[in-house]
C-alpha positions, 0 to 999 in steps of 0.5 A, a space after each residue: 523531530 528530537 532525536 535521542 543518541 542510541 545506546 544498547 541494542 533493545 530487540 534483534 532479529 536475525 534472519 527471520 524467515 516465515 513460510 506458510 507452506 509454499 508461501 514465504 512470507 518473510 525472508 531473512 530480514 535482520 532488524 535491530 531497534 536501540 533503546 531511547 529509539 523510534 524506528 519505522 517499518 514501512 511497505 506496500 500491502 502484502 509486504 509481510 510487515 505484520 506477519 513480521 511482527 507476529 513473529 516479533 511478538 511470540 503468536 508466530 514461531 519464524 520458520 527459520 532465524 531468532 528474535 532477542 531482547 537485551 540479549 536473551 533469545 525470547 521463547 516463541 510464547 506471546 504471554 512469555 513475550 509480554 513478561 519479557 518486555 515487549 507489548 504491542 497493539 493490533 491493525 484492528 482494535 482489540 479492545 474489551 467493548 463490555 469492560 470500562 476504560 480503567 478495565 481495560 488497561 488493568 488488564 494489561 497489568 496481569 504480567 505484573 502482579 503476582 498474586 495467585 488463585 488463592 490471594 484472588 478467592 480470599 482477597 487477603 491484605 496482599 491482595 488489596 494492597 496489589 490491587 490498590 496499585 494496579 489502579 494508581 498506575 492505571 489511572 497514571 496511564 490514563 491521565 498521560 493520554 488524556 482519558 483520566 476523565 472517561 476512566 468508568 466509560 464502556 470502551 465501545 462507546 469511545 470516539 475510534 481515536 481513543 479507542 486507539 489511545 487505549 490500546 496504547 494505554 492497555 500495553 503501556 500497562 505491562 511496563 515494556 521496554 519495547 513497544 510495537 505499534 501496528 498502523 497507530 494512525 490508520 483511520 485518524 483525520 490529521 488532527 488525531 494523527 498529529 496527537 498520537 504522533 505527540 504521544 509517541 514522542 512522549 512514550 519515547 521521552 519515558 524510556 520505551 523504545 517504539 517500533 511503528 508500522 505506518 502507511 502514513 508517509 508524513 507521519 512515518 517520516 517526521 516520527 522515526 529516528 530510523 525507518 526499514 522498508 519491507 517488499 515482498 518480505 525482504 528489507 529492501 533498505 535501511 536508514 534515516 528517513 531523508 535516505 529511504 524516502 529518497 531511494 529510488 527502489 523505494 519509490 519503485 516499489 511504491 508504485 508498482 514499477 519492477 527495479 534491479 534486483 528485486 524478488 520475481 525480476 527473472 518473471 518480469 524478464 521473460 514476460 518483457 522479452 515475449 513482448 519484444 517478440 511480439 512487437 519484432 513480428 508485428 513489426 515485420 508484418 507491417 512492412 510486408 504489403 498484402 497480397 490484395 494491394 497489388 491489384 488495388 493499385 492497378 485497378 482501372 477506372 470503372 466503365 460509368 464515365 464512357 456514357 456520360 462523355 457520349 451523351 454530351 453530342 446527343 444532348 447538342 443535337 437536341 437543344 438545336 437554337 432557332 437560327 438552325 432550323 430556319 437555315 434548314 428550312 431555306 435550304 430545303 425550299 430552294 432544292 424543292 423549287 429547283 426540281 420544278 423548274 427542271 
C-alpha cells in the first residue's frame, strides 16, 4: 500500500452525537481525516456507521457535536455540503436508470456551473460555452474509470460493478476535496474488488482525500492509511490497520463476545451473576440426595426366588432312576414274605 505523509486536517468531527428519540445512534465520536489521507470506518452491522455518515454530509443534522471542512463549520444542508467540498456515494446505488452514463455524471456537476434559469431558457454563448465544459470534464471522469466507451448507454443497463464506478464518477463531478464511500465493494467478486481498490489509490494519487466505510476486512486493511472502529455508535479504536485488526476488543466486538468496557457491560453482568445463582442452587440440589433413595437402597429381594429353591427337591423326587425303584420293589417283597411265615 502507498502511503502519503498528512498535512492539514480536511474534515473534523467533534462530538457528534445522533439520537432518534430514545435511540442514540451516535455517541460522541471525534473523527479527523487529513488531506492526501485514505481512512477506513469499520463495525458490525448497526454499529452507526452510516448514520454517521449522514451526519458527515448534511441529510442528517447531529444531535449534539459539529462537522468542519478546512476549518469551516459546515451548514447541516446536503447541496451546501456538496458545494463545500464533500461528495459521497450510498450502500445502495442511486443512479439515474433512465439518463445515459454521460447524464449521469453531468448531473454531479450542477454545484459547479453557474448559469441560471434564464441562461438555461435562451441557451446564449455562456451558456454553450459551460455546457461544452461540463462535457469535456464528464468525459474526463469517464475515461479515468474505464467507462469512456459506454458514455451513451442507460445506466440500468450497466453490469452492478460499473454501476458502482459511476457512482464514483458522478461524485468526482463535484470537484470534492473529501470523498465518502459507503461499502464501495459490497456485492463485487474480487476481481471487481481488486479494481475499485485501484481506483481509489488512484483518486487518492488526484488529491482527494477518501473516508470508506467497508465490511471487507482484506480490502479495508490493505487501502486505509488509518482505520476507526465504530460499535454500538461509539469509536472504540483508532489507528494503523496492524494496530485495529490486532485489538482484542475489535475482534471481541466482531463476534459477539462482551469486552471490558463496553456499552450495555452493566446488562451483561446482571445476567452472568443470575446465572451463577442458578448454577449455585442447582449444584446444592445435586448434592442433596432425595427423599425416595433411602428406601431404594434398603429394599429387600422380591419374594420369586423362594419357590423356585423349593421346587428343585420336588423335581429329584420326580425324576426317581430305575436302580431306586427295584430296591424299593425287593424291600417290599421281603416284608411281605416275612408276614406269611409268621
Amino acid at each position: 500500500m502507498t502511503t502519503t505523509t498528512a498535512t492539514s486536517p480536511v474534515l473534523e468531527a467533534s462530538g457528534v452525537t445522533m439520537r432518534f428519540g430514545g435511540l442514540t445512534a451516535v455517541r460522541s465520536v471525534d473523527l479527523t481525516v487529513n488531506s492526501g489521507e485514505i481512512v477506513g470506518l469499520i463495525g458490525p452491522n448497526g454499529a452507526g456507521k452510516t448514520t454517521f455518515f449522514n451526519c458527515l454530509t448534511g441529510l442528517y443534522v447531529p444531535t449534539e457535536g459539529k462537522v468542519s471542512y478546512k476549518g469551516t463549520v459546515l451548514p447541516p444542508k446536503p447541496h451546501l455540503v456538496t458545494s463545500a467540498g464533500i461528495a459521497r456515494t450510498f450502500q445502495n446505488i442511486r443512479l439515474f436508470a433512465n439518463m445515459t452514463v454521460l447524464e449521469n455524471v453531468l448531473v454531479g456537476r450542477h454545484t459547479r456551473t453557474k448559469e441560471g434559469l434564464w441562461s438555461a431558457l435562451l441557451r446564449g454563448p455562456g451558456f454553450r460555452k459551460a455546457e461544452a465544459a461540463s462535457r469535456e470534464r464528464a468525459m474526463e471522469l469517464l475515461e479515468f474509470i474505464g467507462l469512456d466507451h459506454k458514455a451513451d448507454h442507460l445506466s440500468r443497463n450497466l453490469p452492478y460493478g460499473e454501476q458502482r464506478k459511476l457512482e464514483i464518477a458522478r461524485a468526482m463531478a463535484s470537484e470534492p476535496g473529501l470523498l465518502l464511500l459507503d461499502e464501495p465493494t459490497a456485492g463485487m467478486n474480487p476481481q471487481e474488488t481488486r479494481a475499485t481498490e485501484d481506483l481509489v489509490f488512484a483518486i487518492r494519487d488526484r488529491g482527494i482525500a477518501v473516508l470508506v466505510i467497508e465490511h471487507d476486512m482484506r480490502f479495508i486493511f490493505n487501502l486505509s492509511d488509518r482505520v476507526a472502529c465504530l460499535v454500538q455508535g461509539e469509536k472504540l479504536v483508532e489507528g494503523t490497520s496492524d494496530v485495529v485488526q490486532g485489538d482484542e476488543r475489535v475482534i471481541a466486538a466482531y463476534l459477539g463476545t462482551p469486552f471490558e468496557g463496553a456499552p450495555g457491560a452493566e446488562e451483561v453482568a446482571e445476567v452472568e451473576a443470575a446465572e451463577a445463582a442458578e448454577a449455585a442452587v442447582a449444584a446444592v440440589a445435586a448434592e442433596t440426595p432425595e427423599a425416595d433413595e433411602t428406601p431404594e437402597a434398603t429394599e429387600t429381594p422380591e419374594p420369586t426366588e423362594a419357590p423356585e429353591a423349593t421346587a428343585a427337591p420336588e423335581a429329584s423326587e420326580a425324576e426317581e432312576t430305575p436302580e431306586a425303584a427295584e430296591s424299593d420293589a425287593a424291600a417290599e417283597g421281603t416284608t411281605s414274605k416275612e408276614g406269611n411265615a409268621q
